[in-house]
Chimera marker file (.cmm) of the C-alpha trace (Angstrom):
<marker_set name="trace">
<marker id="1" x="7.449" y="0.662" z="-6.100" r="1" g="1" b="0" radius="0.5"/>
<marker id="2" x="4.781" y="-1.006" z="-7.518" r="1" g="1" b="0" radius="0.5"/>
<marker id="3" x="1.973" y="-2.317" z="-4.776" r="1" g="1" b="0" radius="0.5"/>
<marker id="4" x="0.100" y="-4.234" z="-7.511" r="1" g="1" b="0" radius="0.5"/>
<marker id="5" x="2.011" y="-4.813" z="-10.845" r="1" g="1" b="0" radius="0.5"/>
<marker id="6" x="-0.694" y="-4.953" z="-14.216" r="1" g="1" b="0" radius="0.5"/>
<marker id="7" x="-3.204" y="-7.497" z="-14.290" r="1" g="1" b="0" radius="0.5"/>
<marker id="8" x="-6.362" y="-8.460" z="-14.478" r="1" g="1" b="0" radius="0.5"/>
<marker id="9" x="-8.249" y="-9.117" z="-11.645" r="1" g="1" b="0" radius="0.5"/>
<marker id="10" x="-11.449" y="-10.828" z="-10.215" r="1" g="1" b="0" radius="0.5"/>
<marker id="11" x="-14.335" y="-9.626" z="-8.199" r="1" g="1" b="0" radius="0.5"/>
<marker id="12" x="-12.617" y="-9.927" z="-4.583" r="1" g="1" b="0" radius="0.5"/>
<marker id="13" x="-10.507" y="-7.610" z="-2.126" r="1" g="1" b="0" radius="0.5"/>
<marker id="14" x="-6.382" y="-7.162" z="-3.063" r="1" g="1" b="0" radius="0.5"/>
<marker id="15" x="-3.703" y="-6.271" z="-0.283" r="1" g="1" b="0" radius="0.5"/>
<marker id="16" x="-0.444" y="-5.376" z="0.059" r="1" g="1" b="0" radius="0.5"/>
<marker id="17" x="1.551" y="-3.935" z="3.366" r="1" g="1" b="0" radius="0.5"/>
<marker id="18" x="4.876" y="-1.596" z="2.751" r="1" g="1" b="0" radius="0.5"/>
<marker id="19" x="6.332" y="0.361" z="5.336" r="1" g="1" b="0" radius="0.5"/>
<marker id="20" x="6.815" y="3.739" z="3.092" r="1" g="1" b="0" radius="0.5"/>
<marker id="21" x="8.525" y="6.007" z="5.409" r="1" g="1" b="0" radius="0.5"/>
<marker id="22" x="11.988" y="4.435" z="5.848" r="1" g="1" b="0" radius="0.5"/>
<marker id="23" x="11.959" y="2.491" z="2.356" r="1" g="1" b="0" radius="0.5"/>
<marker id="24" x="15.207" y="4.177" z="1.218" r="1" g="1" b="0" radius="0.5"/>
<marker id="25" x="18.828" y="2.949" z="1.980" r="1" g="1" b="0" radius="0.5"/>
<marker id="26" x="19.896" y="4.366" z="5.161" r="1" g="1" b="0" radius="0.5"/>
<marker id="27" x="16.700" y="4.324" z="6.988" r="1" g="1" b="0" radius="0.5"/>
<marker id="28" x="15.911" y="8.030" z="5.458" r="1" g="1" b="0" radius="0.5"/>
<marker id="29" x="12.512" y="9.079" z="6.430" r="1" g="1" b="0" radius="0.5"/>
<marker id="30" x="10.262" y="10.578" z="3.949" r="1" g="1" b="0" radius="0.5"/>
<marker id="31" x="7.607" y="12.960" z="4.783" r="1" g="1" b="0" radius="0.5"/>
<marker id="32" x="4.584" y="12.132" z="1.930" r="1" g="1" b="0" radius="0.5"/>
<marker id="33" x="3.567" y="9.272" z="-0.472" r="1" g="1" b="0" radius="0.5"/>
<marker id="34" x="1.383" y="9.618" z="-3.549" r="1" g="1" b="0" radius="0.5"/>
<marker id="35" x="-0.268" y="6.407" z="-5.195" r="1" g="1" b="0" radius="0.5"/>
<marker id="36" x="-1.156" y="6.686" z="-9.024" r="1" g="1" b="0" radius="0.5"/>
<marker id="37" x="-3.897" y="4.322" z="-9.833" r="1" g="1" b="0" radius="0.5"/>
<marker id="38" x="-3.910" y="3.166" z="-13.687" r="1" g="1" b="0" radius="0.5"/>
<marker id="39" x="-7.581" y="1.463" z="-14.283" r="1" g="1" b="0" radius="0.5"/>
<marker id="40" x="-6.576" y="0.143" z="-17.629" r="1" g="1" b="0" radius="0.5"/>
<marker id="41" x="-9.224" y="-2.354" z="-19.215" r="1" g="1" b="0" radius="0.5"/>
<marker id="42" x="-12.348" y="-3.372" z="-17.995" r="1" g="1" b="0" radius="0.5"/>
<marker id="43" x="-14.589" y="-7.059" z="-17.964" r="1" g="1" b="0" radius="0.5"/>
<marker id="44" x="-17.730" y="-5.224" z="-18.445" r="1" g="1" b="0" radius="0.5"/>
<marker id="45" x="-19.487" y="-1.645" z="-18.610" r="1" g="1" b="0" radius="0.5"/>
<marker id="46" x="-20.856" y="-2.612" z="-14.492" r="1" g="1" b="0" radius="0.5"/>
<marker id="47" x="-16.698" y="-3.012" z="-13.692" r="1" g="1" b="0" radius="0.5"/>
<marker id="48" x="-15.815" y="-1.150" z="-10.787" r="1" g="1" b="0" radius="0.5"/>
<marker id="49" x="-12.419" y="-0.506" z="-8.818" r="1" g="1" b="0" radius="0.5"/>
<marker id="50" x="-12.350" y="1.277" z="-5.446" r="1" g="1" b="0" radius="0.5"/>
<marker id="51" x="-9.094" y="1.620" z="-3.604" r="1" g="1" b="0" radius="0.5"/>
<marker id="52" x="-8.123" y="3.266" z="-0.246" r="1" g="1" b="0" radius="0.5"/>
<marker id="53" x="-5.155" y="3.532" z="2.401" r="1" g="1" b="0" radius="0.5"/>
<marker id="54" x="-4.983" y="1.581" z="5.997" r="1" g="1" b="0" radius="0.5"/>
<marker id="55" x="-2.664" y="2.330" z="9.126" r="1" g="1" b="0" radius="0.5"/>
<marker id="56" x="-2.220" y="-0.419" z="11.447" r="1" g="1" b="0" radius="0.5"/>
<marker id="57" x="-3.090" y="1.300" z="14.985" r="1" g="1" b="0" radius="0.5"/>
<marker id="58" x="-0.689" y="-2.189" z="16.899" r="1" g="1" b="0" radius="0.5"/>
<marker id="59" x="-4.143" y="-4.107" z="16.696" r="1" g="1" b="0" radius="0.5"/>
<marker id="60" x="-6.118" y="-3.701" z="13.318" r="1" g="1" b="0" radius="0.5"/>
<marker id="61" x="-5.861" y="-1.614" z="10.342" r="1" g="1" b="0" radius="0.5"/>
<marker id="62" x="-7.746" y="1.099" z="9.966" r="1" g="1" b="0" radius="0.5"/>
<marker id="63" x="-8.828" y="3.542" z="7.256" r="1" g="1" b="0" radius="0.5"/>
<marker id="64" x="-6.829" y="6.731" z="6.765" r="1" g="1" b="0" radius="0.5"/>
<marker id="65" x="-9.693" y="9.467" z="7.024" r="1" g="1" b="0" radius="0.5"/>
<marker id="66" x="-9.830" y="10.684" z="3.302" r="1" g="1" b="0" radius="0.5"/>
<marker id="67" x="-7.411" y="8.291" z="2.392" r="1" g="1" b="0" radius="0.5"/>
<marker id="68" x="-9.706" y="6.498" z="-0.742" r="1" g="1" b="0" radius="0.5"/>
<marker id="69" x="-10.330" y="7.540" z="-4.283" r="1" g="1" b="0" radius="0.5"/>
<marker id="70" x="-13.685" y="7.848" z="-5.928" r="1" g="1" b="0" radius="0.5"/>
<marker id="71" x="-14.885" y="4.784" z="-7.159" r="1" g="1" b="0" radius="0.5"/>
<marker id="72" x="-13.585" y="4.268" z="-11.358" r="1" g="1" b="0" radius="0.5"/>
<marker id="73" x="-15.914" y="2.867" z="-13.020" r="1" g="1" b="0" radius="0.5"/>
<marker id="74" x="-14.073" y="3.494" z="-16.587" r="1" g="1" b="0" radius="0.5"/>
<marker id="75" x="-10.516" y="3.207" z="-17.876" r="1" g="1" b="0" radius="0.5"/>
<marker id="76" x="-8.782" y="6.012" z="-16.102" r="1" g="1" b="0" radius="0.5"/>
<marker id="77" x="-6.051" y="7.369" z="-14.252" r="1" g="1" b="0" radius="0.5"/>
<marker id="78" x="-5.894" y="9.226" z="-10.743" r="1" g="1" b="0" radius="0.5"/>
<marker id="79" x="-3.527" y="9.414" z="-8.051" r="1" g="1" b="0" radius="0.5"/>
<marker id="80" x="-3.942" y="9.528" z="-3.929" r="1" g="1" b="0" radius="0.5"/>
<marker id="81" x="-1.443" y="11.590" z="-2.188" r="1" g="1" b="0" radius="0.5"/>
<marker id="82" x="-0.555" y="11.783" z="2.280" r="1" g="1" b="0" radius="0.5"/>
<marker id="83" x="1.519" y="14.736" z="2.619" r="1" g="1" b="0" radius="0.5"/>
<marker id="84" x="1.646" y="16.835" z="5.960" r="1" g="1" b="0" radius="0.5"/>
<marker id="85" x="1.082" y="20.569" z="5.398" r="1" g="1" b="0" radius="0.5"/>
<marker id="86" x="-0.886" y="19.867" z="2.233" r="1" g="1" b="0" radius="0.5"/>
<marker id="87" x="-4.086" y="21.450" z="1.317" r="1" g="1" b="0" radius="0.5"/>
<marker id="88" x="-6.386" y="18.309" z="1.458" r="1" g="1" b="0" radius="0.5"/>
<marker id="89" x="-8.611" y="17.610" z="-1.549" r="1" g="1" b="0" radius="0.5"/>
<marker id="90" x="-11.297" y="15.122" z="-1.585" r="1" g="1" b="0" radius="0.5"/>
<marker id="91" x="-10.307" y="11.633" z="-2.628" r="1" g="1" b="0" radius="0.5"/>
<marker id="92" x="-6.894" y="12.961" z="-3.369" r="1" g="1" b="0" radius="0.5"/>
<marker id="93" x="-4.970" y="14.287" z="-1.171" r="1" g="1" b="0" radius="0.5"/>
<marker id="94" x="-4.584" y="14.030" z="2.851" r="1" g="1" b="0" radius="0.5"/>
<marker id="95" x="-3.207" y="16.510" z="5.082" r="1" g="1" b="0" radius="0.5"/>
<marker id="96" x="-1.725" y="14.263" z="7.442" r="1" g="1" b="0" radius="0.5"/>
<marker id="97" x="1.789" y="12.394" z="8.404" r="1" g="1" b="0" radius="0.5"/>
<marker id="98" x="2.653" y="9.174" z="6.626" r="1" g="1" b="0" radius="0.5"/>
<marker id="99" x="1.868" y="6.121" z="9.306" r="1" g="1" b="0" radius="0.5"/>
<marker id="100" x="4.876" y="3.928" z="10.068" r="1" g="1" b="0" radius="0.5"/>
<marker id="101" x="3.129" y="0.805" z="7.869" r="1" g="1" b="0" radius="0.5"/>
<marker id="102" x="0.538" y="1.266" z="5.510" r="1" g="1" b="0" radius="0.5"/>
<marker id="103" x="-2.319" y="-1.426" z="3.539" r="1" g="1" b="0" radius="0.5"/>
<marker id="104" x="-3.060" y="-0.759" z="-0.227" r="1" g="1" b="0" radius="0.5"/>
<marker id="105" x="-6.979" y="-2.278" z="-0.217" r="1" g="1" b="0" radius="0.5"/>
<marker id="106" x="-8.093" y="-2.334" z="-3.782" r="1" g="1" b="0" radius="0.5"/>
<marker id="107" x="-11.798" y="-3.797" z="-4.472" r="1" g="1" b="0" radius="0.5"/>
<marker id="108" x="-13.167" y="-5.234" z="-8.162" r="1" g="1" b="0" radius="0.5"/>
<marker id="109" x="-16.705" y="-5.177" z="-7.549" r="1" g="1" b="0" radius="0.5"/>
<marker id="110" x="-19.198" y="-6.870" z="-10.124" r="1" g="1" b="0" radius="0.5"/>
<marker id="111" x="-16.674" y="-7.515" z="-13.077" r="1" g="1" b="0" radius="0.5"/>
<marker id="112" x="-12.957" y="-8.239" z="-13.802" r="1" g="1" b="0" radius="0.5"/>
<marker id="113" x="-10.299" y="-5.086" z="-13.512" r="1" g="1" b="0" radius="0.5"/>
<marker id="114" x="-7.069" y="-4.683" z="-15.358" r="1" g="1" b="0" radius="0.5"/>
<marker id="115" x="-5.307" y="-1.858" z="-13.257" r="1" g="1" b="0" radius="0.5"/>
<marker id="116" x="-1.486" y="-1.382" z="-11.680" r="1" g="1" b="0" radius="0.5"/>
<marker id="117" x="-0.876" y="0.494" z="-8.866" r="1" g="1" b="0" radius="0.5"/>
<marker id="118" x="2.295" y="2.253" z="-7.528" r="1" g="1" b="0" radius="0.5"/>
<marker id="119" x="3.280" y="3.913" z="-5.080" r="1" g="1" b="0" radius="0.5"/>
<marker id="120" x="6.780" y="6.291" z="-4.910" r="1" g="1" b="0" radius="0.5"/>
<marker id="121" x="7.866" y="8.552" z="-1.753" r="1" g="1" b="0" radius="0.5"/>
<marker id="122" x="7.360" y="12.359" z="-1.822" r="1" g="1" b="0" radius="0.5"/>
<marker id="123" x="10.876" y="14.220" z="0.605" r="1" g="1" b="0" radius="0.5"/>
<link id1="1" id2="2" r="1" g="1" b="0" radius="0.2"/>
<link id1="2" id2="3" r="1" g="1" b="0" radius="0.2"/>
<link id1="3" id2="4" r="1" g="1" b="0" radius="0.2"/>
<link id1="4" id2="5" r="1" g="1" b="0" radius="0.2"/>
<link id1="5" id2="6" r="1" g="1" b="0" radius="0.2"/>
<link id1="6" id2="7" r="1" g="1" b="0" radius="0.2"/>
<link id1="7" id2="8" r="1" g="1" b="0" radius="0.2"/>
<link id1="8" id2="9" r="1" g="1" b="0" radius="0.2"/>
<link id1="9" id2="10" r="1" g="1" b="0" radius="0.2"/>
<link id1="10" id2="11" r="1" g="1" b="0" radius="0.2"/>
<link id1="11" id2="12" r="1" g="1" b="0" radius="0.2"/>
<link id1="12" id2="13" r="1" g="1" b="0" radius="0.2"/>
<link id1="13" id2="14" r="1" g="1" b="0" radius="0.2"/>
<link id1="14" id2="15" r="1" g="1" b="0" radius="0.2"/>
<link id1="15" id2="16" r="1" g="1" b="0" radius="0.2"/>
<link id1="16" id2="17" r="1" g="1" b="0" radius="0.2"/>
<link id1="17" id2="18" r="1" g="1" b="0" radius="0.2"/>
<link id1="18" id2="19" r="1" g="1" b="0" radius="0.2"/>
<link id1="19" id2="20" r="1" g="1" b="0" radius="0.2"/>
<link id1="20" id2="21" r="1" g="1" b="0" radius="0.2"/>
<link id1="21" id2="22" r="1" g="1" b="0" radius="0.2"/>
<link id1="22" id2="23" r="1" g="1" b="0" radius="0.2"/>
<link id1="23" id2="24" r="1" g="1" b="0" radius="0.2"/>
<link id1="24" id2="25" r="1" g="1" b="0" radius="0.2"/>
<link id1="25" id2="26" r="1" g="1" b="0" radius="0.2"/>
<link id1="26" id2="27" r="1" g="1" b="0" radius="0.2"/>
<link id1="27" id2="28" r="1" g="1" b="0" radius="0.2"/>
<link id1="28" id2="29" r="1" g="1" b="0" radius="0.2"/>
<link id1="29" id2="30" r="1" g="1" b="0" radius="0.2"/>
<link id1="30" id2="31" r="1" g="1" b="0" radius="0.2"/>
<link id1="31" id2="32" r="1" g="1" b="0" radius="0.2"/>
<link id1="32" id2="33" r="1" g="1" b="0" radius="0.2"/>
<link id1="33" id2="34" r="1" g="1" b="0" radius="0.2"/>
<link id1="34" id2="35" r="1" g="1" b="0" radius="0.2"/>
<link id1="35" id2="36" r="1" g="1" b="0" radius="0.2"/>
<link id1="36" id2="37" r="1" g="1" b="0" radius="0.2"/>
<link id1="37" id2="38" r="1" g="1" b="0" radius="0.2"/>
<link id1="38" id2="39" r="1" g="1" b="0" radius="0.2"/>
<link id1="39" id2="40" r="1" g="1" b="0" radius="0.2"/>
<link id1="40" id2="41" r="1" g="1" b="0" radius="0.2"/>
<link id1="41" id2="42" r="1" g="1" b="0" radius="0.2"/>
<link id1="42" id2="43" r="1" g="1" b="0" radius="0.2"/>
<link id1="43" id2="44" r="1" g="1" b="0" radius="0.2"/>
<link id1="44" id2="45" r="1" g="1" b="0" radius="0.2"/>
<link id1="45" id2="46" r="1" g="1" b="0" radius="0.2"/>
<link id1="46" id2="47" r="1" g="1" b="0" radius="0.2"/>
<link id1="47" id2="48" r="1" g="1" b="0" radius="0.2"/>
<link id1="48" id2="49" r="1" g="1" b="0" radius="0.2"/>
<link id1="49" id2="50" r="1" g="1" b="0" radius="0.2"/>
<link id1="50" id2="51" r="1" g="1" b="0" radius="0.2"/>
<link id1="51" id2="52" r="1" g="1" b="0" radius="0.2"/>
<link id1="52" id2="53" r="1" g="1" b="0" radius="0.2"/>
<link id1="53" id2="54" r="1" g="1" b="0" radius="0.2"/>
<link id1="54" id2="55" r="1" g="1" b="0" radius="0.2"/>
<link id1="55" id2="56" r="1" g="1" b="0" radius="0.2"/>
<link id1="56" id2="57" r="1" g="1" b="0" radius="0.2"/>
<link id1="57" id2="58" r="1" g="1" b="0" radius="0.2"/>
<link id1="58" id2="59" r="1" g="1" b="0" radius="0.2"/>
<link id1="59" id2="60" r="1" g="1" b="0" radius="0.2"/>
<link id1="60" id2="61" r="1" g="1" b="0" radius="0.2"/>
<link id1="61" id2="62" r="1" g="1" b="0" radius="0.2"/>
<link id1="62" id2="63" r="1" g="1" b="0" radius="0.2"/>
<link id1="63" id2="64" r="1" g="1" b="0" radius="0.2"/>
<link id1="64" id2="65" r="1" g="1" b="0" radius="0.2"/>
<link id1="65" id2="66" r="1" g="1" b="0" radius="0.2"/>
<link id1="66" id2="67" r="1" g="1" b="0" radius="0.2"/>
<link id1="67" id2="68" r="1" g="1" b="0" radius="0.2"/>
<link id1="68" id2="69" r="1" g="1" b="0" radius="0.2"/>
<link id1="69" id2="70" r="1" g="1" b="0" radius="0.2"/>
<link id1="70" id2="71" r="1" g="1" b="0" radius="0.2"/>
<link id1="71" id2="72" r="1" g="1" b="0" radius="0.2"/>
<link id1="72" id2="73" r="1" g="1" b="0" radius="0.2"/>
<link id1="73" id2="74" r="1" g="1" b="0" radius="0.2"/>
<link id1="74" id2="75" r="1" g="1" b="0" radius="0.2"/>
<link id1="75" id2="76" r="1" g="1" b="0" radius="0.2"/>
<link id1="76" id2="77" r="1" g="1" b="0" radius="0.2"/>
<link id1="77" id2="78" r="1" g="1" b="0" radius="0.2"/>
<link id1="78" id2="79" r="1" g="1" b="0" radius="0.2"/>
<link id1="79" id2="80" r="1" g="1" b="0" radius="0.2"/>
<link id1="80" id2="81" r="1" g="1" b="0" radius="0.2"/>
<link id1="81" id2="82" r="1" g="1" b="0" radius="0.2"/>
<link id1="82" id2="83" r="1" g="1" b="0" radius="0.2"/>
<link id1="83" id2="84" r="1" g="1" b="0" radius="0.2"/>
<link id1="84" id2="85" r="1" g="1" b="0" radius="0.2"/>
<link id1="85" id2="86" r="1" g="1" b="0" radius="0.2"/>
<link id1="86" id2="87" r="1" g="1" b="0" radius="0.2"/>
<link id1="87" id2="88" r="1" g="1" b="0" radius="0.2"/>
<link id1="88" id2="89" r="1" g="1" b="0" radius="0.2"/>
<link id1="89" id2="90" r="1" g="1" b="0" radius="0.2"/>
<link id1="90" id2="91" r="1" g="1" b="0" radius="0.2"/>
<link id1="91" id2="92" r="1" g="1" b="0" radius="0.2"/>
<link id1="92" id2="93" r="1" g="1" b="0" radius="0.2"/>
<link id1="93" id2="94" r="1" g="1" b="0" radius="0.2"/>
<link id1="94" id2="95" r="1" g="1" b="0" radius="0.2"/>
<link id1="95" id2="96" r="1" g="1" b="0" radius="0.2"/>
<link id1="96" id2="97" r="1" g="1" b="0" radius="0.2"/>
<link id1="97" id2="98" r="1" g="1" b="0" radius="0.2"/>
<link id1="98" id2="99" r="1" g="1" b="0" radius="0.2"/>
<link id1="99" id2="100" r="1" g="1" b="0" radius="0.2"/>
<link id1="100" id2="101" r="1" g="1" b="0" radius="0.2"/>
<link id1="101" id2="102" r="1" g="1" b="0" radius="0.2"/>
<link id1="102" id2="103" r="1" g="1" b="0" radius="0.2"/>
<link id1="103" id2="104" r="1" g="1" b="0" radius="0.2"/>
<link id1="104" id2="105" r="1" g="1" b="0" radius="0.2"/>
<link id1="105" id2="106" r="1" g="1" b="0" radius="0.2"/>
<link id1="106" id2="107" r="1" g="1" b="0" radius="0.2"/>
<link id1="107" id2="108" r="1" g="1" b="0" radius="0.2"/>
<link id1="108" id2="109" r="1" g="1" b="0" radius="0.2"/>
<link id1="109" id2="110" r="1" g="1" b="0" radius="0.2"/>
<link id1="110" id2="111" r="1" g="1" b="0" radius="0.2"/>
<link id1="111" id2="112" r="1" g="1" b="0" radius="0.2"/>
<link id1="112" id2="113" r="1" g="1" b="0" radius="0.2"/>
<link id1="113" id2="114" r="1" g="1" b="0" radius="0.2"/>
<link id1="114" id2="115" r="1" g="1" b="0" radius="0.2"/>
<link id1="115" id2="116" r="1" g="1" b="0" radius="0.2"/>
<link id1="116" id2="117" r="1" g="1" b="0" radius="0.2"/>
<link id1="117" id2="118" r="1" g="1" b="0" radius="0.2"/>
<link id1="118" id2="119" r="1" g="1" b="0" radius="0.2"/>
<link id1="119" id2="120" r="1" g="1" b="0" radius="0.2"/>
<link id1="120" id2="121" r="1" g="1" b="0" radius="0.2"/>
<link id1="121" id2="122" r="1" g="1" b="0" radius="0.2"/>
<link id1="122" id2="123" r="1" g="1" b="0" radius="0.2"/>
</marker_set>
């Protein structure tokens, strides 16, 4: 599924809410996601893109604790993966259950982005 298709982007904040864990026909849970970031083209050498995972707690979203990547400041590719039972690695994997609804933030800072960001389900 693609949370932001490929475009270039301005200097602001993108969102997008999916509910990952019962995406699939019949309701069938999933127990991990992993997002692949493509940073594809950049406005300037100062270009930055920072993204990270939210959970909404019934009142506000909230960060996922180690749910972000390191912030690109180059063309590049990486990928950000929830999966209970995981070994966690910084800024790319977190050892924790998928949240019933998750928020994609991705931030251009200083310059325009090109980048596309997906997101598929992990059994």
């Amino acid at each position: 599924m693609q949370l932001f298709p490929s475009a270039t982007r301005a200097v602001g904040v993108y969102t997008k809410d999916f509910i990952p864990a019962y995406a699939a026909p019949h309701g069938q849970a999933y127990k991990g996601i992993v997002c692949s970031i493509n940073y594809t083209a950049e406005g300037s050498a100062s270009s930055t893109l920072d993204f990270k995972l939210q959970y909404n707690d019934g009142d506000q979203w909230k960060d996922i604790t180690g749910a972000s990547v390191a912030q690109m400041t180059a063309v590049a590719d990486t990928d950000l993966m929830i999966y209970p039972g995981r070994t966690a690695v910084a800024n790319r994997v977190v050892d924790l259950p998928v949240p019933e609804a998750i928020r994609a933030v991705a931030t251009v800072g200083t310059n325009t982005v090109t980048f596309l960001i997906s997101m598929d389900t992990l059994p």
